[in-house]
C-alpha positions in Angstrom: 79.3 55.9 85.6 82.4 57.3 83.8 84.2 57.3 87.3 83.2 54.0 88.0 84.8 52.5 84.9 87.9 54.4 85.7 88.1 53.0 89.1 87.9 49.2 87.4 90.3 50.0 84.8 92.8 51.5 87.1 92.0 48.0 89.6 92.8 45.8 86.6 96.1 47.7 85.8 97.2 47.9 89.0 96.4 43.7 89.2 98.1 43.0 86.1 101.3 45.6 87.5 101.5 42.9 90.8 101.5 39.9 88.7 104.1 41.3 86.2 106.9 42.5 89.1 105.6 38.8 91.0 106.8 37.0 87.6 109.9 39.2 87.6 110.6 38.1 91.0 110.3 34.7 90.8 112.5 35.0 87.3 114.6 37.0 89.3 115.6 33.6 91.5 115.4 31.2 88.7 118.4 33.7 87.3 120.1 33.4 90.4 119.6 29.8 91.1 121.6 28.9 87.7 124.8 29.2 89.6 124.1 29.6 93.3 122.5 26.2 94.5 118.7 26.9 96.6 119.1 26.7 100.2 115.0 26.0 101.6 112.4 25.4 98.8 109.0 26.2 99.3 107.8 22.5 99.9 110.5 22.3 102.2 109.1 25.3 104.2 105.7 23.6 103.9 106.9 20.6 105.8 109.4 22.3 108.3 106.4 24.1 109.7 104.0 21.0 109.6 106.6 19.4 112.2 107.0 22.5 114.0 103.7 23.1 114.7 103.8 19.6 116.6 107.7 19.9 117.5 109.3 23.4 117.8 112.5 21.9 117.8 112.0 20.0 114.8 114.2 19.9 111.8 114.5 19.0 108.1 117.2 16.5 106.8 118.7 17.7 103.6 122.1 18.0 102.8 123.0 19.5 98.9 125.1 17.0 96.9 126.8 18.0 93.5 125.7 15.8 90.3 128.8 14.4 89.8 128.6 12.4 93.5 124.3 11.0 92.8 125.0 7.4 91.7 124.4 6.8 87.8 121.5 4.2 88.9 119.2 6.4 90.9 119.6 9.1 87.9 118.4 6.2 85.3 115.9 5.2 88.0 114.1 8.9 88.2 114.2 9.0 84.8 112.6 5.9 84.1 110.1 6.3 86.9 109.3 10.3 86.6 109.8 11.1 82.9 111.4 9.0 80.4 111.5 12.0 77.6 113.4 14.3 79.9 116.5 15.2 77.7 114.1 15.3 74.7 111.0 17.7 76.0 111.2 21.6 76.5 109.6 21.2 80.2 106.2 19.4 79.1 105.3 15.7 78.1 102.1 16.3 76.1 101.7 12.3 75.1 102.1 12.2 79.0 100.0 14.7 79.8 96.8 13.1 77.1 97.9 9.5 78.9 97.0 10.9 82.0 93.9 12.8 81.4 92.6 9.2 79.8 93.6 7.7 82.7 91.5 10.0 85.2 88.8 9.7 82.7 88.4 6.2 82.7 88.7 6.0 86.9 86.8 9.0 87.1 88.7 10.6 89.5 92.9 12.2 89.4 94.8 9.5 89.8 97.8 10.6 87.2 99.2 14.2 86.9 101.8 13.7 83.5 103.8 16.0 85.2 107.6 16.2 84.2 110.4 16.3 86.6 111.0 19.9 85.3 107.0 20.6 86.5 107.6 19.0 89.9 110.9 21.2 90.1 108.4 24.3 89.0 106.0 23.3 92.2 108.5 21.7 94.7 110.9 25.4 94.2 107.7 27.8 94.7 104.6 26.3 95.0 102.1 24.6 97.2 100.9 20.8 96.8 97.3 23.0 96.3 95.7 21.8 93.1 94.4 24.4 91.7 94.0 26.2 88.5 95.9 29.2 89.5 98.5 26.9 90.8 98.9 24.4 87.7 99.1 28.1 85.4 101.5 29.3 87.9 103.8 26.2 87.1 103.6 26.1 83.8 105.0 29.8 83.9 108.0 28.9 86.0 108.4 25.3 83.9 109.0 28.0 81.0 111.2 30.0 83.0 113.2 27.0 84.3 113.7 25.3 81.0 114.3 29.0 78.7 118.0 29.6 81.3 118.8 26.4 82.5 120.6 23.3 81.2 119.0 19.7 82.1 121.8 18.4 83.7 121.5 22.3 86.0 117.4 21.5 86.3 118.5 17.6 87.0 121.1 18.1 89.6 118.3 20.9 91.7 115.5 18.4 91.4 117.6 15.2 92.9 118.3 17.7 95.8 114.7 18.9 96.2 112.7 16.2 96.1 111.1 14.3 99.5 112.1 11.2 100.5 110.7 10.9 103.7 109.0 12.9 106.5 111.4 16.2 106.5 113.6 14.0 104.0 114.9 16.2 101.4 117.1 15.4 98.4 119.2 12.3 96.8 121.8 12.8 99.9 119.8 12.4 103.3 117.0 10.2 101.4 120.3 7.6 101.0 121.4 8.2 104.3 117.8 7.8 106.1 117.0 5.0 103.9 120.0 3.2 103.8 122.9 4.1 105.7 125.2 5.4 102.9 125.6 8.3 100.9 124.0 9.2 97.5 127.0 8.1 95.4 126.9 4.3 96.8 123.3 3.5 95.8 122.9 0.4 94.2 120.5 -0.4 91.0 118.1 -2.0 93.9 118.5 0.4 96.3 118.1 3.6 93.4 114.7 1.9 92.0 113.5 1.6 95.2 114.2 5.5 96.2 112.7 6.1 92.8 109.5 3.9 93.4 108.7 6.0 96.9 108.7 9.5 94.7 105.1 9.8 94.4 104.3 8.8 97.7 107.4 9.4 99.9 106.1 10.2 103.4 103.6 6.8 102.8 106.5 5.0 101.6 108.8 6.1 104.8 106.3 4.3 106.9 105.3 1.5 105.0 108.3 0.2 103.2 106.7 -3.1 102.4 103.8 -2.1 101.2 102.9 -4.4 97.9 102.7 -1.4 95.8 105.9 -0.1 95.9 107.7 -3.4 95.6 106.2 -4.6 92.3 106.9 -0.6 91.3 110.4 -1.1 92.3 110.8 -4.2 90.1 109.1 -2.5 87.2 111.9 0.4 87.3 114.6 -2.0 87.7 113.8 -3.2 84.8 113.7 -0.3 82.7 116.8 1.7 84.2 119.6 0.1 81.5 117.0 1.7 78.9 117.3 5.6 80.7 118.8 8.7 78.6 120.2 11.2 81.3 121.6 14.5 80.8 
């Protein structure tokens, strides 16, 4: 009996060991990534193989743009649309976060995360779309991580170059360029709410860019950009 409670005790320390040098890894990038801009992030790898696995030759469209060349209206636009307390919070919105477990309450299903765009950065950087416990703890870890080394404008600048856009779309640059023609810096309050409106639903969007929902959510953002705080 004895043996057997060594064996478990040296299984839990040894479990514990992995997740402590796995934390100090992924630490180990958010370090880096303060001053060396990410090249693939996980979701990106995510959806490079999806369209690999039906074309090999497949590829994503993403090109890194500094945050000095992201025009000032799709800035107010995410801000407005993805977290309106983003230069206030310290990575989490918990009025956000009560609104939306009401909110899946009362439809009795998820239909509102509260997520803040330094979350999504947490998920979109290293995680999968999964939804799981694990996953959700996970990102709260690398939220803290994120927000304890670097500044908003830094944590602003990655997640307008991370986010999808589109099916392989990645980032403020090639979501202006596959949407409209032009590059980031040229979007126009219309044009920025719109990209804004798609964020939830991007790849939907990309093939229905009529669809009733996202106009009257484009309007709604328009309305509420001149009212945005952005680092």
């Amino acid at each position: 009996m004895v043996w057997l409670f060594r064996w478990a005790k040296r299984c839990v320390l040894a479990l514990l060991g992995l997740i402590v040098l796995y934390q100090l890894w992924l630490f180990g990038w958010v370090l880096l990534w303060t001053w060396v801009n990410p090249g693939m992030t996980r979701f990106m790898e995510i959806r490079l193989a999806e369209l690999q696995a039906k074309d090999p030759k497949a590829r994503l469209r993403k090109q890194w743009v500094d945050y000095g060349r992201v025009s000032v209206h799709l800035k107010r636009a995410l801000i407005v649309s993805e977290d309106g307390t983003f230069v206030h919070h310290e990575g989490f919105d918990w009025d956000g976060i009560q609104r939306a477990i009401e909110k899946n309450q009362r439809r009795g299903k998820v239909v509102a995360g509260g997520s803040t765009i330094s979350q999504q950065l947490a998920k979109n950087l290293f995680l999968s779309p999964a939804k799981t416990p694990w996953r959700k703890a996970q990102e709260a870890v690398i939220t803290l991580m994120i927000e304890a080394t670097w500044s908003k404008r830094r944590i602003f600048e990655v997640y307008l170059n991370a986010i999808e856009w589109g099916n392989g779309v990645f980032g403020a640059e090639a979501a202006a360029r596959h949407h409209y023609g032009i590059g980031a810096a040229q979007l126009s309050p219309e044009q920025a709410a719109r990209l804004a409106a798609m964020v939830p639903s991007p790849r939907f969007y990309d093939r229905h860019r009529n669809a009733p929902g996202l106009v009257r959510k484009t309007a709604v953002v328009l309305a509420r950009m001149p009212s945005a705080r952005i680092p």
